[in-house]
Biopython code that builds the backbone (N, CA, C, O; Angstrom):
import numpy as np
from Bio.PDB.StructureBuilder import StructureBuilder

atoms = [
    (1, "UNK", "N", (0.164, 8.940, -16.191)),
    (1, "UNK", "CA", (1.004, 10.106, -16.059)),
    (1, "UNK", "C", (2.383, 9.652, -15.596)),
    (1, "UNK", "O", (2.456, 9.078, -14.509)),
    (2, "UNK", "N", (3.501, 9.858, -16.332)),
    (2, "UNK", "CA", (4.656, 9.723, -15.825)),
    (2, "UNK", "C", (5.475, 10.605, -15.767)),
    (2, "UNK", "O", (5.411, 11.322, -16.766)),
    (3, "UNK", "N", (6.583, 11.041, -14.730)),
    (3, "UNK", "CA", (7.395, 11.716, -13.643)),
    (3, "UNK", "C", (7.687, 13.131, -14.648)),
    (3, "UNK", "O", (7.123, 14.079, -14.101)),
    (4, "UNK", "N", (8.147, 13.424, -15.500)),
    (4, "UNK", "CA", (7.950, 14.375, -16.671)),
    (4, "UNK", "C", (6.219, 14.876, -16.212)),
    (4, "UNK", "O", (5.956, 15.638, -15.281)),
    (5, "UNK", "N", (5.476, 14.398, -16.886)),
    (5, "UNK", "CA", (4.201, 14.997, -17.221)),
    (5, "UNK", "C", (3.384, 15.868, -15.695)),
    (5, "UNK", "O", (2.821, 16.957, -15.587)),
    (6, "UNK", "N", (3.678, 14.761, -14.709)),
    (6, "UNK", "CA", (3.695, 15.706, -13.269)),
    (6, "UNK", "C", (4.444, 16.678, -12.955)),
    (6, "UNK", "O", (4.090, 17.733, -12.429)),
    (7, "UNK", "N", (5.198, 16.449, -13.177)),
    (7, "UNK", "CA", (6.378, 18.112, -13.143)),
    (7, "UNK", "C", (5.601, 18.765, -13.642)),
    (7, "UNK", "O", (5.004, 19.563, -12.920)),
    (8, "UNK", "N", (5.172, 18.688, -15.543)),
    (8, "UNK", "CA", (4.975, 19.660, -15.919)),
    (8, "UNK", "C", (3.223, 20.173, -15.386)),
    (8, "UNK", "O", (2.827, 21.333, -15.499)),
    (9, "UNK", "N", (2.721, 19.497, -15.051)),
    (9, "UNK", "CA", (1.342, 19.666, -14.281)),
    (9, "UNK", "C", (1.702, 20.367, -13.119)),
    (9, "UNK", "O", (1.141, 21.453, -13.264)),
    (10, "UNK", "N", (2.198, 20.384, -12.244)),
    (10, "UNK", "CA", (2.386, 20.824, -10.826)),
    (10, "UNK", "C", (3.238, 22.284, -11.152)),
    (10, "UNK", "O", (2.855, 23.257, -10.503)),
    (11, "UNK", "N", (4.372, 22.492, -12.118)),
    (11, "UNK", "CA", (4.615, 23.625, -12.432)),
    (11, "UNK", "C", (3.938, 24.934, -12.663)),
    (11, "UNK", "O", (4.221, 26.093, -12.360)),
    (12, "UNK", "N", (2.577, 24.156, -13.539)),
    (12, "UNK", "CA", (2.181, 25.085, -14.688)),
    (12, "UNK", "C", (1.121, 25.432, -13.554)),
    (12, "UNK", "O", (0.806, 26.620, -13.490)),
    (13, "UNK", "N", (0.537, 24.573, -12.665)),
    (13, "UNK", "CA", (-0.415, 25.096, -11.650)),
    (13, "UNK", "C", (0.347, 25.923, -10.386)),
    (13, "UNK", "O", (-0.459, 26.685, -9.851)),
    (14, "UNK", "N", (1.490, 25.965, -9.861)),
    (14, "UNK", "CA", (2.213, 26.638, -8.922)),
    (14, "UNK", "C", (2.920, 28.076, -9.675)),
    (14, "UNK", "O", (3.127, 29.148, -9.106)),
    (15, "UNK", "N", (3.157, 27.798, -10.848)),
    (15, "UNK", "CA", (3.975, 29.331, -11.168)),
    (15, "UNK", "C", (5.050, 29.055, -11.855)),
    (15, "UNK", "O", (5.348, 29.574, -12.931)),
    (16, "UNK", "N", (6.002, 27.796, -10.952)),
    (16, "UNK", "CA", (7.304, 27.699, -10.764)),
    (16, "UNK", "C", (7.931, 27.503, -11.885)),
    (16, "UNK", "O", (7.527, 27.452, -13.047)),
    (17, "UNK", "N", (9.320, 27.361, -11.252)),
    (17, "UNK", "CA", (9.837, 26.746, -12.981)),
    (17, "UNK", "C", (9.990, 25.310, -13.258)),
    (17, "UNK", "O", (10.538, 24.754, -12.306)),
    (18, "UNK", "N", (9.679, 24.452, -14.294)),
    (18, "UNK", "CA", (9.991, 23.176, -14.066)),
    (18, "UNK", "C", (11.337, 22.534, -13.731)),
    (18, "UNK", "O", (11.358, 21.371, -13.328)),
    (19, "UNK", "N", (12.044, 22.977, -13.825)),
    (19, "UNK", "CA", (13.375, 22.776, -12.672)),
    (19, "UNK", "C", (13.477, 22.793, -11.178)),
    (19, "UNK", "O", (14.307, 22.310, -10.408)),
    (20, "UNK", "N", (12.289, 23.554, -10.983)),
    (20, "UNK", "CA", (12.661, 24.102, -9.392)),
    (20, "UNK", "C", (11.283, 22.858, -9.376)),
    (20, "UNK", "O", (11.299, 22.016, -8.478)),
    (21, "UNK", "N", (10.763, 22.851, -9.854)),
    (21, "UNK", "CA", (9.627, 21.918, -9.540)),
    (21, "UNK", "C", (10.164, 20.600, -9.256)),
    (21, "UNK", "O", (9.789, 20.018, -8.238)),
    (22, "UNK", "N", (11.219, 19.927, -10.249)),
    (22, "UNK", "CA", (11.836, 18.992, -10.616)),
    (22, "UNK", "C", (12.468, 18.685, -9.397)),
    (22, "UNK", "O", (11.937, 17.843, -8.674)),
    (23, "UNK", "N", (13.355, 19.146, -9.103)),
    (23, "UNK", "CA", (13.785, 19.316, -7.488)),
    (23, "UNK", "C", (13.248, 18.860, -6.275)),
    (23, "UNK", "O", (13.597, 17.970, -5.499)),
    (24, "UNK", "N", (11.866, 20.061, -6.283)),
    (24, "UNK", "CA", (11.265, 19.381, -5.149)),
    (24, "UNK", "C", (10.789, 18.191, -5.477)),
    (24, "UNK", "O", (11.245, 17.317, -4.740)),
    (25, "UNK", "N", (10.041, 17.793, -6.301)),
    (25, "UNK", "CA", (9.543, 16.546, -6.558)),
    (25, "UNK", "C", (10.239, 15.454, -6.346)),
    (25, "UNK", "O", (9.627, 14.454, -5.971)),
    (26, "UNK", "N", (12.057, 15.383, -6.588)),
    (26, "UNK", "CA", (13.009, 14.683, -6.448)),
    (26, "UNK", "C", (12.750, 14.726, -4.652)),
    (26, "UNK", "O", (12.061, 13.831, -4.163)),
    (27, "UNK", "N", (13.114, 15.391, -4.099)),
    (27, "UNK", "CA", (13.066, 15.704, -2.847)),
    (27, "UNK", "C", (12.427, 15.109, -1.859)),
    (27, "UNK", "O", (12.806, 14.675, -0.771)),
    (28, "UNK", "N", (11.058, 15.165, -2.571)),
    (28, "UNK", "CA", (10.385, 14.549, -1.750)),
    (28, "UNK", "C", (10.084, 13.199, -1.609)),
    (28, "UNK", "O", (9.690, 12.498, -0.677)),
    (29, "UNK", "N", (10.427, 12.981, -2.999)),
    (29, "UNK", "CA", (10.228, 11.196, -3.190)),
    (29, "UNK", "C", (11.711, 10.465, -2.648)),
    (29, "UNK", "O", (11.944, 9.260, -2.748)),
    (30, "UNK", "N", (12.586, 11.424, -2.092)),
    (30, "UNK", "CA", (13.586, 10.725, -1.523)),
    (30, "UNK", "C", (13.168, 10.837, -0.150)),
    (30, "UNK", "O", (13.507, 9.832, 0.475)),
    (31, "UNK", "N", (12.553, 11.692, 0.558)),
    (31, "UNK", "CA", (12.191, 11.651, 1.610)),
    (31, "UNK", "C", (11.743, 10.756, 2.314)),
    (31, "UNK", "O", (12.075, 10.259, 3.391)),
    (32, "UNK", "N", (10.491, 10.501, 1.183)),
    (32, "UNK", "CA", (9.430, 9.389, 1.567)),
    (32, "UNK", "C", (10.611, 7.945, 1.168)),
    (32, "UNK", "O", (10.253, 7.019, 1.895)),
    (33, "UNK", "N", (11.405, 7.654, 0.599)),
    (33, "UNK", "CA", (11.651, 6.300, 0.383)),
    (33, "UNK", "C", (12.642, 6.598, 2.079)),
    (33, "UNK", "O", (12.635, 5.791, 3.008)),
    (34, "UNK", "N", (12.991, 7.214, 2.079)),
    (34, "UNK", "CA", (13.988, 6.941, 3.280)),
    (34, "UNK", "C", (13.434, 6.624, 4.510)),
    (34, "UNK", "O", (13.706, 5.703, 5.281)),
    (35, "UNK", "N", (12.598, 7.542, 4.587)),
    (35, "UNK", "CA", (11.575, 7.178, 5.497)),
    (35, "UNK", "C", (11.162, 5.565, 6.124)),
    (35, "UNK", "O", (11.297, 4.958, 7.186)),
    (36, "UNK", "N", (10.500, 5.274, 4.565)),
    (36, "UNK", "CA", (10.048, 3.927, 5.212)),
    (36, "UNK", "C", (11.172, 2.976, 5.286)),
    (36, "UNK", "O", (11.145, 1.979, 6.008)),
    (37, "UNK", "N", (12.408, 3.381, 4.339)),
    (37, "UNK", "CA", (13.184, 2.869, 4.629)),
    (37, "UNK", "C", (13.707, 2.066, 5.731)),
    (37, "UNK", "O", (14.169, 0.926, 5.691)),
    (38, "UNK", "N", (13.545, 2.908, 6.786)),
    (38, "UNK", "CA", (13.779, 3.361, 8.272)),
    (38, "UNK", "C", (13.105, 2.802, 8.843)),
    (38, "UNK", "O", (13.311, 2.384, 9.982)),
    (39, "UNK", "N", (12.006, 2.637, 8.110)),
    (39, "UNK", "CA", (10.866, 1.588, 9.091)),
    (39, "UNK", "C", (9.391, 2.676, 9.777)),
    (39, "UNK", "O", (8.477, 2.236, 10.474)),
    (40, "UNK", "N", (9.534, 3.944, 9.374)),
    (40, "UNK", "CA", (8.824, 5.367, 9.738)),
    (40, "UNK", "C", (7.763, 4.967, 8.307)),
    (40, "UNK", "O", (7.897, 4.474, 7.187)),
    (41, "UNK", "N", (6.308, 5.722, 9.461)),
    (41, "UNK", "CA", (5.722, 5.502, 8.377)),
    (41, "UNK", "C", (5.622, 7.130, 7.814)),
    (41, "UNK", "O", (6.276, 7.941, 8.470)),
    (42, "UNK", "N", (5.039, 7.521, 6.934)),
    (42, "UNK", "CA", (5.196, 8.460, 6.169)),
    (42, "UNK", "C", (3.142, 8.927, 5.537)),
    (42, "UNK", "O", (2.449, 8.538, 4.597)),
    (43, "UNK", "N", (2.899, 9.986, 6.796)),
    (43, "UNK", "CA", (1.157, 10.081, 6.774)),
    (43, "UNK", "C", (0.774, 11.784, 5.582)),
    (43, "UNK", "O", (1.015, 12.960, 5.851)),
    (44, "UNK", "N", (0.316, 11.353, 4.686)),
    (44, "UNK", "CA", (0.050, 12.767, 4.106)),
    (44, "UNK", "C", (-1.592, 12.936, 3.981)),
    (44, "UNK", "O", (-2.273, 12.357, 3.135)),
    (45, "UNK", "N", (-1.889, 13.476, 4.582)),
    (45, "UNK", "CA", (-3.382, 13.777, 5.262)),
    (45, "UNK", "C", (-4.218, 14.219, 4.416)),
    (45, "UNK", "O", (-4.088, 15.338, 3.919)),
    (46, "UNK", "N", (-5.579, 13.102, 4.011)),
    (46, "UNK", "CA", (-5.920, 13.605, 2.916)),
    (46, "UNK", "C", (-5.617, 12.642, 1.653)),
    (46, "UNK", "O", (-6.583, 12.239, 1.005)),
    (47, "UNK", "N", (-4.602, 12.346, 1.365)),
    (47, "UNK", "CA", (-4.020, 11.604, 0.409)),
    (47, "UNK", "C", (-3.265, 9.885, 1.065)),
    (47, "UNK", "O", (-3.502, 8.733, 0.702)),
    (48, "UNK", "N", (-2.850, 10.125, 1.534)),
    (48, "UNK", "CA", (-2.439, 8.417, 2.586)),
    (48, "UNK", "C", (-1.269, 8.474, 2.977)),
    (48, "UNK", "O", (-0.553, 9.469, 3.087)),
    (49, "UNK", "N", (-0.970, 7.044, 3.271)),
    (49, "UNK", "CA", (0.064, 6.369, 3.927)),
    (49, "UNK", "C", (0.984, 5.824, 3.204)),
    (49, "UNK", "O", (0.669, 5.341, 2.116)),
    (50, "UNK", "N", (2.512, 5.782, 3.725)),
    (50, "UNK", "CA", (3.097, 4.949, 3.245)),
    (50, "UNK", "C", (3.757, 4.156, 4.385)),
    (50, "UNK", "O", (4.335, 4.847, 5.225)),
    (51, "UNK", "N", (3.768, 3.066, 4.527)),
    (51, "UNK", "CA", (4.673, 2.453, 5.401)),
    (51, "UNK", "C", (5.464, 1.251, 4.859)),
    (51, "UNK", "O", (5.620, 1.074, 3.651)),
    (52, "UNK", "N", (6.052, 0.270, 5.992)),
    (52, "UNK", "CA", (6.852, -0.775, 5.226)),
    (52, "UNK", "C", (6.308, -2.146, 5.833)),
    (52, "UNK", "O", (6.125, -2.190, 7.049)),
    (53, "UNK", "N", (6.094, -3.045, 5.205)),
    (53, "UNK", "CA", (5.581, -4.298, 5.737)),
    (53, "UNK", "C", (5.884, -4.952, 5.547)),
    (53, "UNK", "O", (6.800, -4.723, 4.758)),
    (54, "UNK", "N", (5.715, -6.630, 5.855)),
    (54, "UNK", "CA", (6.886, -7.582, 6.008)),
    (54, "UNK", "C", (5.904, -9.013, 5.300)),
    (54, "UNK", "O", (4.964, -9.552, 5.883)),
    (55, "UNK", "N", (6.512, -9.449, 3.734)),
    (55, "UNK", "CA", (5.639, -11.124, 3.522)),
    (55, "UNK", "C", (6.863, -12.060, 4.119)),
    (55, "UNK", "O", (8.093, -12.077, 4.097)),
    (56, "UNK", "N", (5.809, -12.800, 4.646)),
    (56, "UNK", "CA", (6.914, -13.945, 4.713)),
    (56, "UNK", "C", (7.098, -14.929, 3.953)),
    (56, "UNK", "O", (6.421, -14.869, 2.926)),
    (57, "UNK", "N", (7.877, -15.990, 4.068)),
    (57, "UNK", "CA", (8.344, -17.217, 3.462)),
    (57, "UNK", "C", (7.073, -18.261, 3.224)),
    (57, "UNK", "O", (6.369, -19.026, 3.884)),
    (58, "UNK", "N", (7.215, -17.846, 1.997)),
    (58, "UNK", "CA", (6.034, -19.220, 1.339)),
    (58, "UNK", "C", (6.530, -20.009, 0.436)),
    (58, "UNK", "O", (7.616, -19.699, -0.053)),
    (59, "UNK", "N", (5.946, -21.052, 0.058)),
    (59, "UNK", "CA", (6.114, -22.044, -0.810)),
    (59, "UNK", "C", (5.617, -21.726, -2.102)),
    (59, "UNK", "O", (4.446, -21.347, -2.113)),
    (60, "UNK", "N", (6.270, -21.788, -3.312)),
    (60, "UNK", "CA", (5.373, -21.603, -4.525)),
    (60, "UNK", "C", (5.811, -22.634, -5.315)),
    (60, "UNK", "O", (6.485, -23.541, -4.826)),
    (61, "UNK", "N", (5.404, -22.602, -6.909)),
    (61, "UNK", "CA", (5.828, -23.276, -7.532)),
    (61, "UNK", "C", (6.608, -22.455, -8.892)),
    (61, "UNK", "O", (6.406, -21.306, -9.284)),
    (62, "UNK", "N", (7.611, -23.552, -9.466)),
    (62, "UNK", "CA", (8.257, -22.961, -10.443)),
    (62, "UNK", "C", (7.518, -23.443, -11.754)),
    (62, "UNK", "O", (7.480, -24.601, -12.170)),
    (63, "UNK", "N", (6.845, -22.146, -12.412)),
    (63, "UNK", "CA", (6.062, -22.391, -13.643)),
    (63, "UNK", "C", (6.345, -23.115, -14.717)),
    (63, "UNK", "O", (5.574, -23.974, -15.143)),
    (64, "UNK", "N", (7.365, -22.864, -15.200)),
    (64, "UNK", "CA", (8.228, -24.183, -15.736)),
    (64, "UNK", "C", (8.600, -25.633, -15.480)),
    (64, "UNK", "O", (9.028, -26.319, -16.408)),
    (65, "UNK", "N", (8.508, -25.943, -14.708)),
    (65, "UNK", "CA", (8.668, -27.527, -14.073)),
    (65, "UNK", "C", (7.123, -28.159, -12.787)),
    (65, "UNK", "O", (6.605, -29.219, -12.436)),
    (66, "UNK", "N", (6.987, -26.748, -12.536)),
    (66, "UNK", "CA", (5.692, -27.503, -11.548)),
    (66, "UNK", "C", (6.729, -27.259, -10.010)),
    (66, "UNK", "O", (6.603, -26.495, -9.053)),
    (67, "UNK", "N", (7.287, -27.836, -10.204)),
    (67, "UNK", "CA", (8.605, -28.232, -8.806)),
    (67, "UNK", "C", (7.998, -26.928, -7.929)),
    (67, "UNK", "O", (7.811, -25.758, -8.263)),
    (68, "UNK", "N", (7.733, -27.771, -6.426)),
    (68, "UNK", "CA", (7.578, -26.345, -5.514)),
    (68, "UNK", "C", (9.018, -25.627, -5.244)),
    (68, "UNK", "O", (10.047, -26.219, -5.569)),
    (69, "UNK", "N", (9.062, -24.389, -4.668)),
    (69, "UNK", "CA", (10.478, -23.427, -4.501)),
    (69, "UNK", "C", (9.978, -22.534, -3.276)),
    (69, "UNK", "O", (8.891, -21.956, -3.289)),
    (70, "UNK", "N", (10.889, -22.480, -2.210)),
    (70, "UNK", "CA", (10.994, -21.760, -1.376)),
    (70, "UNK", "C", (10.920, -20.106, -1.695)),
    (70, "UNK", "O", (11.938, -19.484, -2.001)),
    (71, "UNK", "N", (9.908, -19.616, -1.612)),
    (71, "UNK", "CA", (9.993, -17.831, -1.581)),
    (71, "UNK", "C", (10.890, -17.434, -0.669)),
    (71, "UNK", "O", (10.696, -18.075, 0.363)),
    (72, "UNK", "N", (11.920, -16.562, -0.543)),
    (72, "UNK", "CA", (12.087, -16.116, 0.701)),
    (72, "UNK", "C", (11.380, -14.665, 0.903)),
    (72, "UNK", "O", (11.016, -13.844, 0.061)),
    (73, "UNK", "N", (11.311, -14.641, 2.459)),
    (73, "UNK", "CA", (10.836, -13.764, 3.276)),
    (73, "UNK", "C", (11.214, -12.124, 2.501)),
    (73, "UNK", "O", (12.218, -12.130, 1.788)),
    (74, "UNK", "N", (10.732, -11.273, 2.582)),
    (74, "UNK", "CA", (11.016, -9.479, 1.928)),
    (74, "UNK", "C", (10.308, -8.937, 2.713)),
    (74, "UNK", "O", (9.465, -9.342, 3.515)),
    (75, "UNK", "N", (10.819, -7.662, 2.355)),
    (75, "UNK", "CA", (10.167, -6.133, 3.344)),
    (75, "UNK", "C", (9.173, -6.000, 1.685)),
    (75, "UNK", "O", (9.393, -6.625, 0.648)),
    (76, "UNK", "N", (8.398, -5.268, 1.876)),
    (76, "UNK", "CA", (7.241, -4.524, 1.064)),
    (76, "UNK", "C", (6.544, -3.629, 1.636)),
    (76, "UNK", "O", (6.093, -3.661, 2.781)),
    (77, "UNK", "N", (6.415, -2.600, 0.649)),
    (77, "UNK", "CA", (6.134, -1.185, 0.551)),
    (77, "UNK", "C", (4.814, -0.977, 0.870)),
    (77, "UNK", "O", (4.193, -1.142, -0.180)),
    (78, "UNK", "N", (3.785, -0.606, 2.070)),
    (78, "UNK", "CA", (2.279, -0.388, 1.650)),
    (78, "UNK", "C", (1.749, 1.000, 1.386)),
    (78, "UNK", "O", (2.118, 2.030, 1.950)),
    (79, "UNK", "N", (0.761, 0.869, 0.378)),
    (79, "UNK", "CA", (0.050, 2.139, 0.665)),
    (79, "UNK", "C", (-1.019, 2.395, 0.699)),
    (79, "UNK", "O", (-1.741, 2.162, -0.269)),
    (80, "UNK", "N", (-1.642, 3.158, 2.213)),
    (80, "UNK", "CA", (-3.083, 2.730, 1.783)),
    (80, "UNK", "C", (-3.418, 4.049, 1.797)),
    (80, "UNK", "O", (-2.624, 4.847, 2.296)),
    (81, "UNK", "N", (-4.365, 4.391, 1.377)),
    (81, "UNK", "CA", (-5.075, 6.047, 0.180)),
    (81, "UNK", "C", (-5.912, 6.377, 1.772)),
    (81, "UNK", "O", (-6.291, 5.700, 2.729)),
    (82, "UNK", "N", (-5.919, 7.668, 1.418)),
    (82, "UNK", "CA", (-6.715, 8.741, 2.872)),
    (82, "UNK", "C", (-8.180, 8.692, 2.247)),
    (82, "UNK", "O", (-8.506, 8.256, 1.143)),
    (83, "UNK", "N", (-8.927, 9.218, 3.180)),
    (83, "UNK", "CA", (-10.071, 9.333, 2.792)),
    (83, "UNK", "C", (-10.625, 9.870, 1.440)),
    (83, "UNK", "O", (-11.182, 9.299, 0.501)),
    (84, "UNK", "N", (-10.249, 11.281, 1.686)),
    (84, "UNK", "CA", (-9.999, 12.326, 0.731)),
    (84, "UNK", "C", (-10.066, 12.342, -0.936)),
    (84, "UNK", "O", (-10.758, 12.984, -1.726)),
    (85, "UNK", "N", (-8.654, 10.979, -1.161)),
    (85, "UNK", "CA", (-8.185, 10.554, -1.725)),
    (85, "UNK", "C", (-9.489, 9.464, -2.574)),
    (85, "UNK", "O", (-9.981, 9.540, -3.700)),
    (86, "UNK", "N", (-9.720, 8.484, -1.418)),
    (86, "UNK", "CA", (-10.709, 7.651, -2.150)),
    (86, "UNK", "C", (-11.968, 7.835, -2.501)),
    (86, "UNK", "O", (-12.613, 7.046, -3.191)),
    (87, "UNK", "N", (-12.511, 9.231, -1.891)),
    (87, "UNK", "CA", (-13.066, 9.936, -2.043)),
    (87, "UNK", "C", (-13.409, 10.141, -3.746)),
    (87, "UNK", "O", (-14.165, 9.626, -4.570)),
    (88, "UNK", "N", (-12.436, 11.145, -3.722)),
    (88, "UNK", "CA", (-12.168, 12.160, -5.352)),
    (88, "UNK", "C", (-12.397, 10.798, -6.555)),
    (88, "UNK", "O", (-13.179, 10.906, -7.500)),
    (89, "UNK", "N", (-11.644, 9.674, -6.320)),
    (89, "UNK", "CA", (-11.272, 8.786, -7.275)),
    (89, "UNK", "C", (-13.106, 7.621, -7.478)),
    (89, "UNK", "O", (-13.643, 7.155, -8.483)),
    (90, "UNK", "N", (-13.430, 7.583, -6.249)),
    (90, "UNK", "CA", (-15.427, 7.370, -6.213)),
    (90, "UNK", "C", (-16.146, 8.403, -6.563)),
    (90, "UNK", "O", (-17.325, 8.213, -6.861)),
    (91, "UNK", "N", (-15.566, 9.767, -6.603)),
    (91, "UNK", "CA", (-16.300, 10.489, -7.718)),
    (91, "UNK", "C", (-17.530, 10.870, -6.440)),
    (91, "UNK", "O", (-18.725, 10.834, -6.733)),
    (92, "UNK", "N", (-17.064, 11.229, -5.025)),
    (92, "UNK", "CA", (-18.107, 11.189, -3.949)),
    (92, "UNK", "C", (-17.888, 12.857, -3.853)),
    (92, "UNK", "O", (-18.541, 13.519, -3.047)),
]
sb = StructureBuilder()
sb.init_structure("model")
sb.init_model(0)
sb.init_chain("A")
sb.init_seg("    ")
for serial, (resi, resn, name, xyz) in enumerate(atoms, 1):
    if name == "N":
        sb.init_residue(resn, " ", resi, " ")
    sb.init_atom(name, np.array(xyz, "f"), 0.0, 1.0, " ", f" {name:<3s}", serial, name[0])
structure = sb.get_structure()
């Protein structure tokens, strides 16, 4: 399902119009990025978490030559699913 096809799913089940749907949907997914942005985690109960987490600096190799290469260190995004959530998708 991509960002179109949820609109039009979440519209057609709320009433709304897909514009006004469009909106919030925008809305909220700016919410949540800012959020963790921030370093806040972001709990939707039922459905999960989002927070921000940290890999560090590893060694890899460059597939092309073999030659090892320094990774550097990044922030990364986690998300881990609510009960609820893993629930519905085990079909429990």
């Amino acid at each position: 399902m991509n960002k179109q096809e949820l609109i039009d799913e979440v519209a057609a089940s709320t009433g709304q119009s897909k514009s006004s749907t469009g909106e919030a949907i925008d809305a909220i997914l700016e919410a949540v990025t800012s959020a963790v942005t921030r370093g806040e985690t972001v709990q939707l109960i039922g459905f999960g978490s989002f927070a921000r987490g940290a890999r560090s600096e590893r060694v890899g190799r460059n597939p092309s030559t073999g030659k090892p290469i320094t990774i550097p260190a990044a922030k990364t995004v986690k998300f881990t699913a609510g009960k609820a959530f893993k629930d519905a998708v085990n079909g429990a």
